[in-house]
matplotlib code that plots the C-alpha trace (Angstrom):
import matplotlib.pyplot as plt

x = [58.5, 58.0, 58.9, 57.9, 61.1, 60.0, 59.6, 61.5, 60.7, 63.2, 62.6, 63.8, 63.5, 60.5, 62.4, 63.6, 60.6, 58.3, 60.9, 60.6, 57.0, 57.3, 59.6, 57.3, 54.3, 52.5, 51.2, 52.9, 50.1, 50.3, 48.6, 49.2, 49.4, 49.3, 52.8, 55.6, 57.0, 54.2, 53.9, 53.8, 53.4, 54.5, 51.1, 48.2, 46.1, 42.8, 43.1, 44.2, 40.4, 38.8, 40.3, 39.4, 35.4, 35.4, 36.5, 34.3, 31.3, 32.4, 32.2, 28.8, 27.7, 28.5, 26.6, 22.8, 20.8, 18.6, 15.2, 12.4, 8.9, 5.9, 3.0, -0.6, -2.9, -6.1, -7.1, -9.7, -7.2, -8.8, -6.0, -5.7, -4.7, -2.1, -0.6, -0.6, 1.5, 3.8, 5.1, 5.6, 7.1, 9.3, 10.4, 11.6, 13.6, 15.6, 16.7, 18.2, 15.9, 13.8, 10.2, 7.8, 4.3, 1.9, -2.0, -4.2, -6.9, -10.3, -13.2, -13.6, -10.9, -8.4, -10.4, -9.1, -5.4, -4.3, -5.5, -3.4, -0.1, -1.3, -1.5, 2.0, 3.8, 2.3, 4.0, 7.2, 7.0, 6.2, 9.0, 11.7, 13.7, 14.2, 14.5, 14.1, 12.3, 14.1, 11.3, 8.8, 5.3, 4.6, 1.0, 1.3, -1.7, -4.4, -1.1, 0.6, 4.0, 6.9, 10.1, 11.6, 15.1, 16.3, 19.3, 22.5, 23.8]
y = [-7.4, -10.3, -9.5, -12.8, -14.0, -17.5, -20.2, -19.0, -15.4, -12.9, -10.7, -6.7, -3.5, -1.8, 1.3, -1.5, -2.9, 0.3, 1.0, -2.4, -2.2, 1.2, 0.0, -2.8, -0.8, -3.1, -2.0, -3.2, -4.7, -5.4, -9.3, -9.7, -6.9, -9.2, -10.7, -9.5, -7.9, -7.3, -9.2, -7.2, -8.6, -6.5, -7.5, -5.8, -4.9, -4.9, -8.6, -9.4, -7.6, -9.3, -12.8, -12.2, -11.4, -14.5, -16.7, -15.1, -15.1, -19.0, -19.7, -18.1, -20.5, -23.6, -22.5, -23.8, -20.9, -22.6, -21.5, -21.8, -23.1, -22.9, -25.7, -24.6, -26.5, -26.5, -28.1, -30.7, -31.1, -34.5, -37.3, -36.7, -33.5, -34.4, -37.0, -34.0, -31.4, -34.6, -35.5, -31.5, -31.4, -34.3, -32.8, -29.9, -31.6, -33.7, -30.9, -29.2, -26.8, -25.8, -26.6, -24.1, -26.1, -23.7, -24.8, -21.7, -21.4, -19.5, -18.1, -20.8, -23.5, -22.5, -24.9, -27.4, -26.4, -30.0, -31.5, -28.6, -29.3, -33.5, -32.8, -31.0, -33.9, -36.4, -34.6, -34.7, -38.3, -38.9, -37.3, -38.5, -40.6, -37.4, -34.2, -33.3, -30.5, -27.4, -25.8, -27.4, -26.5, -22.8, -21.0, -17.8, -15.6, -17.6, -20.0, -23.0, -23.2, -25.6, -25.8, -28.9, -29.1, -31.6, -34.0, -33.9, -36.6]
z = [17.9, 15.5, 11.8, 9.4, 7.4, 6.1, 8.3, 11.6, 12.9, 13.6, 16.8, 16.7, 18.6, 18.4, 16.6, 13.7, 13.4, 12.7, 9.7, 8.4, 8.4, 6.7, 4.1, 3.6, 3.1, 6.3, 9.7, 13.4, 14.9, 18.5, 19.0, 22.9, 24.5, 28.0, 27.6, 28.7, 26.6, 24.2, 21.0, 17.7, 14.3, 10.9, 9.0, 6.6, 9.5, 7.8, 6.9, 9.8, 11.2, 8.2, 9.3, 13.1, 12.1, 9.8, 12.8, 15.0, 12.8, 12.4, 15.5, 16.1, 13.6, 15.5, 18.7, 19.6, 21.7, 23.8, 23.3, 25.7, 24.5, 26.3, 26.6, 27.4, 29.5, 31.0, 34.2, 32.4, 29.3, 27.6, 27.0, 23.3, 23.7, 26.4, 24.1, 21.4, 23.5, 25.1, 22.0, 21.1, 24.4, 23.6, 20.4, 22.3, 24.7, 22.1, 20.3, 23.5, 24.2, 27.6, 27.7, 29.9, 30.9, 31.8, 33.0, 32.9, 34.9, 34.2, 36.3, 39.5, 37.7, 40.3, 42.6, 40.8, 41.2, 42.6, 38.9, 37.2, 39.4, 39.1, 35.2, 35.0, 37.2, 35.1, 32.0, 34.0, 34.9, 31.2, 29.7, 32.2, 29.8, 27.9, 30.5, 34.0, 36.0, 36.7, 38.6, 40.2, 39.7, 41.0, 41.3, 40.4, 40.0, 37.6, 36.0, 37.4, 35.4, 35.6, 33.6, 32.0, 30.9, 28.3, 30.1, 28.4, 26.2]

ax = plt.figure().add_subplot(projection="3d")
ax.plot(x, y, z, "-o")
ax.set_aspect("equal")
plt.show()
């Protein structure tokens, strides 16, 4: 058991160091219970929870989710409209996340599901310099979808 006394820490029984804790008015708080033997510390436990949320809740902070976004496309989509959604889709991709192209097709469109898995290859092969496929395209039902994932840096 670890009792603080200045710079250098003193290490007692576990009997001694519950009645310096008591005389001290502090709790034994066991910090690794894994070692052998265990490591106790003569501390005001509820700082010492406040402390451990704060660096949690710190850490947290720091993190990026990755968040999936999902482009819409039609089999016919006109080139302005690609160029619109390719630089969304770029967008995406730089700033980490996952991008989900989906072509929907309507009534008899699914005919034309070559130009649906044409147009979602094309919007691979345009934003290669920024991500890569993770799934190629897949008919499923009435929707073609692939997934793009932004390359690391």
């Amino acid at each position: 058991m670890i009792l603080p006394e200045g710079d250098d820490h003193e290490i007692v029984p576990t009997k001694q160091a519950l009645e310096e804790a008591y005389k001290r008015e502090l709790d034994l708080v066991e910090v690794a219970p894994n070692a052998r033997p265990p490591v106790c510390k003569v501390m005001d436990y509820g700082k010492f929870v406040y402390e451990k949320k704060k660096k949690e809740k710190e850490a947290k902070k720091k993190q990026h989710t990755v968040q999936v976004k999902e482009l819409r496309f039609r089999p016919h989509t006109d080139d302005h409209d690609f160029e619109f959604k390719l630089r969304h889709a770029h967008k995406f991709l730089s700033e980490g996340n996952k991008v989900k192209a989906t072509v929907q097709f309507r009534g008899r469109d699914i005919i034309y599901s070559d130009q649906g898995k044409d147009l979602l290859l094309k919007l691979a092969d345009e934003l290669d310099d920024v991500g890569s496929i993770e799934t190629r395209p897949k008919l499923e039902g009435k929707r073609m979808h692939m997934m793009l994932t932004a390359d690391k840096k």
